[in-house]
N, C-alpha and C positions, 0 to 999 in steps of 0.2 A: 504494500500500500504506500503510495506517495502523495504529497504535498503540495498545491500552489499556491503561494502566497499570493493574499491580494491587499493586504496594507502593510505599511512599513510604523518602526518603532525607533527606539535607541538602541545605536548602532547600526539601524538600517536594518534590522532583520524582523521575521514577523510576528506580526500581532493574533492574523487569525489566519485558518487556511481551509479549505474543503477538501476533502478525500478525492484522488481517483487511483483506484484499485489496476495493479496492472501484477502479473505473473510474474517470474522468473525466479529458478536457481542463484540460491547466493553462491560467491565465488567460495571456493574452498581457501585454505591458507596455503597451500603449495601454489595455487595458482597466482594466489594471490604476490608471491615472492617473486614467481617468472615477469609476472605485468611489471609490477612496481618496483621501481626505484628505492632505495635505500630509508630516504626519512619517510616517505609516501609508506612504505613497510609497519615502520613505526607507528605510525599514528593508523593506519588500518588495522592495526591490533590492540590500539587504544580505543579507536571509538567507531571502526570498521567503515572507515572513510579510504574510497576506491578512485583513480581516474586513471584516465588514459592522459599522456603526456604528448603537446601537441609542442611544435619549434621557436625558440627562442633564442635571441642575440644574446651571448655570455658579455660580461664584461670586468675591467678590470678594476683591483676596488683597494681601498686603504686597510688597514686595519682595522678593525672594526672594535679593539678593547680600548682604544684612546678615550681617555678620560675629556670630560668639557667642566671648565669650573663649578655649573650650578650641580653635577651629579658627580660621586666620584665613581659612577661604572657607566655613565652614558656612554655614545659608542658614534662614529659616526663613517661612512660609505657604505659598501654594497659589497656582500660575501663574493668571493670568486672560488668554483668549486676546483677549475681547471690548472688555475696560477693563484694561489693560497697564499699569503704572507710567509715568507722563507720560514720566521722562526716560528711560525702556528704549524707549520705542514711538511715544509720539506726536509726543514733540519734533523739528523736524529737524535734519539731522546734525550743523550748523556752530551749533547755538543754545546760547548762556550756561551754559544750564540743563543742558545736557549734557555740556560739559567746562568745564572750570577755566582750559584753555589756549588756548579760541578765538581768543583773543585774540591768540594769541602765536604758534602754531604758522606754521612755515614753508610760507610759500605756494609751494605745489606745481603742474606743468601736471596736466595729466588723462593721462597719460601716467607721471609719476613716482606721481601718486596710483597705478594699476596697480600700477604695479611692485610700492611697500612693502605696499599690501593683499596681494596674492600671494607675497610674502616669507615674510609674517606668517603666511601660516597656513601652507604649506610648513613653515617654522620650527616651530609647532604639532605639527604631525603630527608629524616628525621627534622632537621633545621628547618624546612619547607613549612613540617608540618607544625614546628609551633610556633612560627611566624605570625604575629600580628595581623600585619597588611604586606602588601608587596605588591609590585605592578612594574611590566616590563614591555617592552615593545616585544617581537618576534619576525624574525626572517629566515627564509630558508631557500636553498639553490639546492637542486637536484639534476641529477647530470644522468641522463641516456644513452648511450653512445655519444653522434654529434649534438642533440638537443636538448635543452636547459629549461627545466618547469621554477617560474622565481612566485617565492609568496611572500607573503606580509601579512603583519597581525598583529595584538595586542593580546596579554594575560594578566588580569587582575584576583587578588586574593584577598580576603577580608576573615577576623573571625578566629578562633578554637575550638578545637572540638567540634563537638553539634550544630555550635554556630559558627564554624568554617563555611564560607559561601567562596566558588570561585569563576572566572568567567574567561575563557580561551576562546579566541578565536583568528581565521588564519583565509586568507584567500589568494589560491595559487594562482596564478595566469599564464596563460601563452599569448599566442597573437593573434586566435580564432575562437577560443574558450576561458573559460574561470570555472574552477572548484573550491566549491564555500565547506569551511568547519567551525561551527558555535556550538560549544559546550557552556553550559552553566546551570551550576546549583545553587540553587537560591535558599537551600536551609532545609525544603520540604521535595524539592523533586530533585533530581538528575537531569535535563535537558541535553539533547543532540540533533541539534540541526546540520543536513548536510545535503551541497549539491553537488552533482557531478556534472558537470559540463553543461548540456541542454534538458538534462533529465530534469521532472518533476524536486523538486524540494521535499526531503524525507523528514519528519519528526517522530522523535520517538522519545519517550520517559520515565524514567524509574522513580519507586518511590523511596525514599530514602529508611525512613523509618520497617520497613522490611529488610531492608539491606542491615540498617542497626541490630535488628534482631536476630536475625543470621550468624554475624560478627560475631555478639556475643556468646554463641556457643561452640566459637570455633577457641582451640585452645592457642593462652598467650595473644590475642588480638584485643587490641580497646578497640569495644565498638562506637566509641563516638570518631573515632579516626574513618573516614571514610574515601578522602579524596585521590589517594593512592590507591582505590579501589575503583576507580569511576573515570577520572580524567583530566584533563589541562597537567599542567609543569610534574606535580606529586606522580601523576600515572604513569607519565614519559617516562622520569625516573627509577619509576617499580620494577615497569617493563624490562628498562634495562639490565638491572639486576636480576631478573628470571631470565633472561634470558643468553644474558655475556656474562664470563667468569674472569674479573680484573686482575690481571696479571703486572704491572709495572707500574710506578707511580714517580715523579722526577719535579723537585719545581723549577720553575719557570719566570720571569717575569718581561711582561710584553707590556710596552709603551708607560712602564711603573708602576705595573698591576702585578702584584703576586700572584702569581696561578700553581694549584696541580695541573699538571699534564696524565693523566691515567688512562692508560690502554687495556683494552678489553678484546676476548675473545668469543668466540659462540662455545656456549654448556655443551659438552659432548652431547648430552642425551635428547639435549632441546634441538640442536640442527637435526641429530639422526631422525628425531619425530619428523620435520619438517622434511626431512629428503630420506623418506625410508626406503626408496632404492637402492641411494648411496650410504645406509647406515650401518655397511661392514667395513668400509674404507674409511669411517666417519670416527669410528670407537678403534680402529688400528692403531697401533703406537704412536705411527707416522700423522696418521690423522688425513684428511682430506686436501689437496690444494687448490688455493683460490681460485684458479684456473676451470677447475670443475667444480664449481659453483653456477646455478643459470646466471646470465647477464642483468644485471643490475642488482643482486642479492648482495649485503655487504660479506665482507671476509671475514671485517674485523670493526673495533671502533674506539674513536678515541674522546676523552670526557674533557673542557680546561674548564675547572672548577674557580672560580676566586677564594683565595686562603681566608682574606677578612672576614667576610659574607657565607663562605661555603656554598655558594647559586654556582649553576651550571651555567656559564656564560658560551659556551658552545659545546655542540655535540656533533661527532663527524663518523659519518660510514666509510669504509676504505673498501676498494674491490680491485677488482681487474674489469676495466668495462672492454665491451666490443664482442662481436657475434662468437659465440663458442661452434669450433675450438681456436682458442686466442693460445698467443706467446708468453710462456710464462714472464712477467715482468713483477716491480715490485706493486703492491697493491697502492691505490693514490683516492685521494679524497671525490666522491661521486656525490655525495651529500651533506649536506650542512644544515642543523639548524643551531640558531643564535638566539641568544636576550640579550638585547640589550635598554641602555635607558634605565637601568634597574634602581624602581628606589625601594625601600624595606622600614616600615615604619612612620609611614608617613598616611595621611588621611586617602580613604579610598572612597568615592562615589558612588552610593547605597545604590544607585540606581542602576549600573552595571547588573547588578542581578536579579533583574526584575524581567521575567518572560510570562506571558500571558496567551498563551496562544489558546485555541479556541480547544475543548478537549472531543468536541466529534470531531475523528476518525483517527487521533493520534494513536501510535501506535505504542502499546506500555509494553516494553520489555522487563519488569520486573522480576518476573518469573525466570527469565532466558539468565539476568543476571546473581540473583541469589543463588539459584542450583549450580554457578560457573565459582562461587566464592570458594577459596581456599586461600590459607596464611601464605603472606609473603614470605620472602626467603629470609633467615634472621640473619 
């Protein structure tokens, strides 16, 4: 069942919509990996937001962690998936150019490296969730082969606990199409607005207080904590964490910004699920190479966390792009999403999380989401 909007609200999205019922197979997650680009991945398995990627002019861009006096993590240019900032992307991890303290930092086995990567961003997520307020801009480049899908957006968060509300949204474009993502919880639903290209506009809504009650019976979970169960910045997060096991952690500091730098790889058991043809070469000692990966699936990924703040100020997929069978080379950045603008603590606008839309014909996934609940990874 889908969606047309016929009035507009804050933010520009809707107010009410009438039903029109149309068939089809949702895609499965394998297919879903072959179609979709790298962040496109991501957030389809945060809030099952699908498109086809139509052509766009790459370009080249600054760094995006520069500070501007009224913020101290605003950000300013335009990511480039293709030509990355040397010391965000190309340099490697232990290089001069990349931190200040190479030098210096305590050598670690590969074992304790494990561990503080996986601290750190545990620690991250967590920080998220007992944040105050927070409100970031968001951009993302995703790279196809030769074609480039660029978005833009806004996430705002308000609130603890119960009364955490938060409000993501992201609109990709090419030069023939746009695909819409609004998430927001407003305290009592889940909301998910999403369009794909010319398709009808889909809504669909959970209710929360079912979700709460679920929570509570699972062991070790607080069930007023929900937004790492549902979506925007907390979910992204989660995900990552079920799904990559962080292996290296290094800091960093770009344009006089502290950062982690922490790289992740795919969970043995989590790819083998998603590629269970390849899931004897996947669990082999050797492990699978990116090379045999479908095209556009990341390999691997990399986190630059801010040390002050602990916010993910970007998140990068790494692959081999190009029609398989490609040359083995080294994996290179195919996806990017960024926050920047980040302020934490500051007054957020009640009215971001105010959705009204009309409730014939939405579609309540409640049910689909409660039976899907199980504990994050601790």
């Amino acid at each position: 069942m889908f969606f047309r909007p016929i009035n507009a609200s804050f933010f520009g999205k809707i107010l009410k919509v009438f039903p029109i019922v149309t068939t089809g197979k949702p895609p499965t997650l394998l297919s879903l990996c072959k179609r979709l680009p790298a962040a496109a991945l991501l957030l389809a398995l945060v809030a099952g937001f699908t498109a086809e990627v139509a052509w766009s002019q790459t370009e080249n861009s600054e760094s995006v962690y520069r500070r501007k006096p009224e913020s101290a993590l605003a950000a300013a240019g335009s990511i480039s998936v293709v030509q990355a900032d040397a010391a965000a992307v190309k340099a490697p991890p232990d290089s001069a150019s990349q931190s200040t303290s190479a030098g210096t930092e305590k050598a670690e086995s590969a074992a304790e490296q494990q561990g503080r990567a996986e601290r750190i961003v545990a620690a991250t997520l967590a920080g998220l969730a007992r944040a105050q307020s927070l409100s970031a801009r968001v951009r993302q480049r995703v790279r196809v082969g030769d074609r480039v899908l660029v978005g833009s957006g806004r996430y705002v968060q308000s609130g603890l606990g119960e009364d955490q509300r938060f409000r993501y949204e992201s609109a990709i474009k090419s030069d023939t199409e746009e695909f819409e993502l609004l998430e927001v919880c407003d305290g009592l639903f889940f909301w998910t607005y999403r369009k794909t290209g010319s398709n009808p506009p889909q809504v669909e809504r959970v209710d929360l207080r079912r979700v709460r009650d679920r929570l509570a019976k699972l062991p070790g979970v607080d069930p007023s904590a929900t937004s790492a169960y549902l979506g925007g910045v907390q979910r992204v997060l989660a995900l990552l964490r079920e799904w990559f096991r962080f292996s290296t952690v290094h800091s960093t500091v770009i344009d006089d910004l502290a950062m982690w730098n922490i790289q992740g790889q795919w969970s043995v058991e989590g790819l083998a699920g998603i590629l269970p043809t390849q899931a004897e070469a996947i669990r082999s000692p050797s492990g699978i190479a990116p090379t045999e990966l479908p095209d556009g699936m990341p390999y691997s990924m990399r986190l630059s966390i801010s040390k002050r703040e602990l916010f993910p100020l970007r998140i990068e997929w790494l692959a081999i792009p190009g029609k398989r069978p490609v040359a083995a080379t080294t994996p290179e950045a195919v996806a990017v999403l960024e926050f920047y603008d980040v302020h934490m603590g500051e007054p957020v606008d009640a009215s971001a999380f105010v959705y009204k839309p009309a409730t014939e014909g939405l579609i309540d996934c409640t049910d689909t989401i409660v039976n899907q609940l199980s504990p994050l990874r601790p």
